[in-house]
N, C-alpha and C positions, 0 to 999 in steps of 0.2 A: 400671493402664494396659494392661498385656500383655491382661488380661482383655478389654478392650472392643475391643482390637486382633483378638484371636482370635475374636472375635463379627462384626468383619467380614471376617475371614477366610472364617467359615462360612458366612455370608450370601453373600460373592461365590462360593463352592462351591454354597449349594443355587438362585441364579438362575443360572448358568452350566449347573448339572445337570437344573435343573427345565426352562430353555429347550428342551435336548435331548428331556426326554421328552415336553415337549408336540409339538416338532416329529416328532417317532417318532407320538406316539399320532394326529395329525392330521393328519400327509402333506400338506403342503398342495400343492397345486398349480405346478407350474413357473413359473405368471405371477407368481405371489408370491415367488418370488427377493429382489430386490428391500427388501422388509420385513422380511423375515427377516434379511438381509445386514445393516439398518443394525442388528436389535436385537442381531445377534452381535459387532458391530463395537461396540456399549453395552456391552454385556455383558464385552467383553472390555476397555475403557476403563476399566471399574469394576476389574475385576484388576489392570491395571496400578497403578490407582491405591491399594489399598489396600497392596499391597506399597511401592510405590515411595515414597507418604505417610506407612505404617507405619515404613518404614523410619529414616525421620527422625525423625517421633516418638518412635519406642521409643529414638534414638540414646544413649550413655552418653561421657564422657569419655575412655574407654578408646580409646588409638591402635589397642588389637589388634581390638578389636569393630569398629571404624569402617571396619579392611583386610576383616575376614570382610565387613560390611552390604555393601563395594562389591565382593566378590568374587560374594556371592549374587545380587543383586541384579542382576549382569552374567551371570551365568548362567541366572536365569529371563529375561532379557532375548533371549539367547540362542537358549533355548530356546523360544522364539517365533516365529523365526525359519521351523523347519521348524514347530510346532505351528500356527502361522495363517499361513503364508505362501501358501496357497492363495488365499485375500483379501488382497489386501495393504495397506489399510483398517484393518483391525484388526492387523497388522504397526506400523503406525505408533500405533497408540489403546493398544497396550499398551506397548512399547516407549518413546517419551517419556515417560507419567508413570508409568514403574517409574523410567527414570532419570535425567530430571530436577532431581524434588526432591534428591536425593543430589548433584548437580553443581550446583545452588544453594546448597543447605546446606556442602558442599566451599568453596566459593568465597569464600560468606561467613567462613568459619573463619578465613579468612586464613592465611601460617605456609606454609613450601614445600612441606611433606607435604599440606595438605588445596589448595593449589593444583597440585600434581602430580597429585592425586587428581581434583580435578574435570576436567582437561586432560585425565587416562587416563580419566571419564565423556564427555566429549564426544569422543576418538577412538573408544570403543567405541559409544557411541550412532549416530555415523556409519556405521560400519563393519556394524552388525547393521540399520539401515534397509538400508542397500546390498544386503546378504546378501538381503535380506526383496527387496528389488526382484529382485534377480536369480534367486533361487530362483522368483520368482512366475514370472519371464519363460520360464524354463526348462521349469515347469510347462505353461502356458500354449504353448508350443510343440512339447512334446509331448504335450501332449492333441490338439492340432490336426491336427500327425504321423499321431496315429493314427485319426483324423477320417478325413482325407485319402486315407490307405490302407484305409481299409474302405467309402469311398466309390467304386460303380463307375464306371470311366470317368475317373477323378481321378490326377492324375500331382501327382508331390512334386517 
C-alpha cells in the first residue's frame, strides 16, 4: 500500500514539475493567464488530494501515528498558505482535500480524542483558508502599491 501511495506521490511531483517546465520552455503569452491558472489550481488539487487521501489510507490503529498524520498534514496545509497564496484558488484546491479526509475520518472514529481531533481539523482548516485570503489580499495590495507608484502622475 505505501508502495502505490508513493507512486502518487511521484506522479503528483512529476505533473506539478512537468507543468512548470512546460510553462518555462513555452512562455505563453499574458492573455493565457487565465488556462494556466485553472491547470495550476488542478495540479495543485491533485496534491492536496493525494496527501490528504494518502493520508487516510495509509491510517494505522496507532493514537501516536494518527497525532503525527494530523500534525503533518496541518503543516503542509500550512504550508500552502504562503506556497499558493498568490492564487488564492489553489489556496482553497489544496487545503480542503489535504484536510478534509483526516476530519472526516476523525469524526467517523468517534471517542473524544478522534472528535477533538476533527474539531482541531476544522479550526485549523478555517484558520489556513483565512490566512490564504488574507495573505492573497496583502499581496494583491501591494502589488497595486507599487503599480500606483511607478505610475506617473498617480497619487496613492
Amino acid at each position: 500500500m505505501v508502495g502505490l501511495w508513493l507512486a502518487f506521490v511521484g506522479a503528483d511531483f512529476a505533473l506539478r514539475q512537468g507543468s512548470s517546465l512546460l510553462f518555462l520552455r513555452l512562455q505563453p503569452p499574458a492573455a493565457q493567464w487565465r488556462a494556466w491558472a485553472r491547470w495550476y489550481t488542478f495540479a495543485t488539487l491533485c496534491g492536496g488530494l493525494v496527501w490528504g487521501v494518502g493520508a487516510v489510507w495509509l491510517m494505522t490503529p496507532d493514537t501516536t501515528q494518527q497525532l503525527i498524520v494530523m500534525l503533518f498534514i496541518s503543516a503542509t496545509a500550512s504550508g500552502a498558505v504562503p506556497a499558493f497564496g498568490s492564487w488564492l484558488p489553489a489556496v482553497w484546491a489544496y487545503v480542503l482535500p489535504a484536510m478534509l479526509p483526516f476530519i472526516v475520518w476523525s469524526a467517523a472514529r468517534g471517542g473524544p480524542l478522534h472528535q477533538a481531533l476533527a474539531l482541531m481539523g476544522i479550526v485549523f482548516t478555517a484558520a489556513f483558508l483565512l490566512l490564504g485570503w488574507r495573505f492573497n489580499a496583502n499581496l494583491t495590495a501591494s502589488l497595486l502599491l507599487r503599480w500606483v507608484a511607478t505610475v506617473p502622475g498617480t497619487r496613492v
